[in-house]
C-alpha positions in Angstrom: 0.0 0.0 0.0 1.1 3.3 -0.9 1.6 6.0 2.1 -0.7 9.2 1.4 2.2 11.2 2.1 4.1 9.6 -0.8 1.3 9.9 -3.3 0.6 13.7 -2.5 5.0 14.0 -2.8 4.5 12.4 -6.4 1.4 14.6 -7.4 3.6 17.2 -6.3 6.7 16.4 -8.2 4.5 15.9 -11.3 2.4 19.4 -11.0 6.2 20.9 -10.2 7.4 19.3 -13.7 4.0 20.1 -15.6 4.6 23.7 -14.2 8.3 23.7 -15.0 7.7 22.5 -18.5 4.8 25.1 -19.0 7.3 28.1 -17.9 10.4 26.9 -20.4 8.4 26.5 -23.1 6.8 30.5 -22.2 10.0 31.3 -22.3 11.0 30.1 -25.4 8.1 31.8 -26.8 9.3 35.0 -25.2 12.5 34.7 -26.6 11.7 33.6 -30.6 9.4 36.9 -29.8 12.2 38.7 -28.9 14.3 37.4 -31.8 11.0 38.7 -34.3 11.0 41.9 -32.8 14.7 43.0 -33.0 14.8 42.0 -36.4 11.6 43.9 -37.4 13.1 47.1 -35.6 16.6 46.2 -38.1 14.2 45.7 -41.2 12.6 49.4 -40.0 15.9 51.2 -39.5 17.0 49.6 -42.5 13.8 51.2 -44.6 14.5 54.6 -42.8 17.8 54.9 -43.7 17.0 54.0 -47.7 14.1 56.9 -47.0 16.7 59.5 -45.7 19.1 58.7 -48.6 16.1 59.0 -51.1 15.2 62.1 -49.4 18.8 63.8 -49.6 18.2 62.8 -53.2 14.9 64.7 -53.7 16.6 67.5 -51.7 19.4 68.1 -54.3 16.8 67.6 -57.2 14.6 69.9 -55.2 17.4 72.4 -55.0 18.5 72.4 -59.0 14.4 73.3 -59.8 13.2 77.1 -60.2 10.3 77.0 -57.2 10.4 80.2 -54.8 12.3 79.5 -51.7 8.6 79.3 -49.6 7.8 76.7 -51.9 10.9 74.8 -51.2 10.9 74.8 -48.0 7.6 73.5 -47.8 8.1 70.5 -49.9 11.4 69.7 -47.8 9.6 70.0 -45.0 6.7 67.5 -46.0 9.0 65.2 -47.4 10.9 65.2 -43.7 8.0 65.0 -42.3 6.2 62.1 -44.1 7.5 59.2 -42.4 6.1 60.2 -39.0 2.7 61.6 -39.9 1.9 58.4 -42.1 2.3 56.2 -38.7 0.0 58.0 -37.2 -2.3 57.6 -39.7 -1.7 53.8 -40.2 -2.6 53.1 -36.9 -5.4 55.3 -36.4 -6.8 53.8 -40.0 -5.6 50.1 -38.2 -7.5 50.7 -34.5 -10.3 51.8 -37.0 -10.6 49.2 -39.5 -10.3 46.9 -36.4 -12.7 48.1 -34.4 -15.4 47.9 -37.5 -14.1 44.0 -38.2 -14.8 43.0 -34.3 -18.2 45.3 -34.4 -19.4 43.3 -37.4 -18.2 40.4 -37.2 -18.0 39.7 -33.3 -20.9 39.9 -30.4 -20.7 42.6 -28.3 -20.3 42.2 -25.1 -23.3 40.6 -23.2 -22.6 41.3 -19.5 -24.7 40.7 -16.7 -27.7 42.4 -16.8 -30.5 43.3 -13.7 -33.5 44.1 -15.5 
């Protein structure tokens, strides 16, 4: 016969294991996530720095054409200017289109009503 303290030890040692397999695996998750976000933030810098160089090209073209300096200016300064005003659009358009998909496609919330 089997002493009750023996059997809870061995439920024990196997809900320890369970647990310490659950957590490694998390962390491997965490860590290939970690892998796909660095090299998402490379791929970005990456695109940035081909925008700048494109940019300094638009510049000099920019500079060689017969506009009025105002006019200049202002195209320089919406070409500088681009990259960071389009994220702000894409993910207010994002948050928007999303919140349409779930409010067609998904029930709202039902909570618990007292009427």
């Amino acid at each position: 016969m089997n002493d009750p303290i023996e059997v809870e030890n061995d439920v024990f040692i196997r809900s320890e294991r369970e647990n310490k397999e659950k957590k490694d695996t998390l962390n491997k998750k965490n860590l290939l996530k970690g892998l796909d976000v660095y090299n998402l933030k490379i791929i970005y810098f990456r695109f940035f720095v081909v925008y700048c160089i494109l940019a300094l090209v638009s510049f000099y073209f920019l500079y060689l054409q017969s506009y009025t300096n105002n006019t200049k200016i202002m195209i320089a300064l919406t070409i500088l200017l681009f990259p960071f005003i389009i994220y702000i659009l894409e993910v207010y358009l994002y948050n928007l289109l999303y919140y349409l998909y779930v409010f067609i496609f998904t029930k709202p919330y039902e909570g618990d009503h007292d009427y």
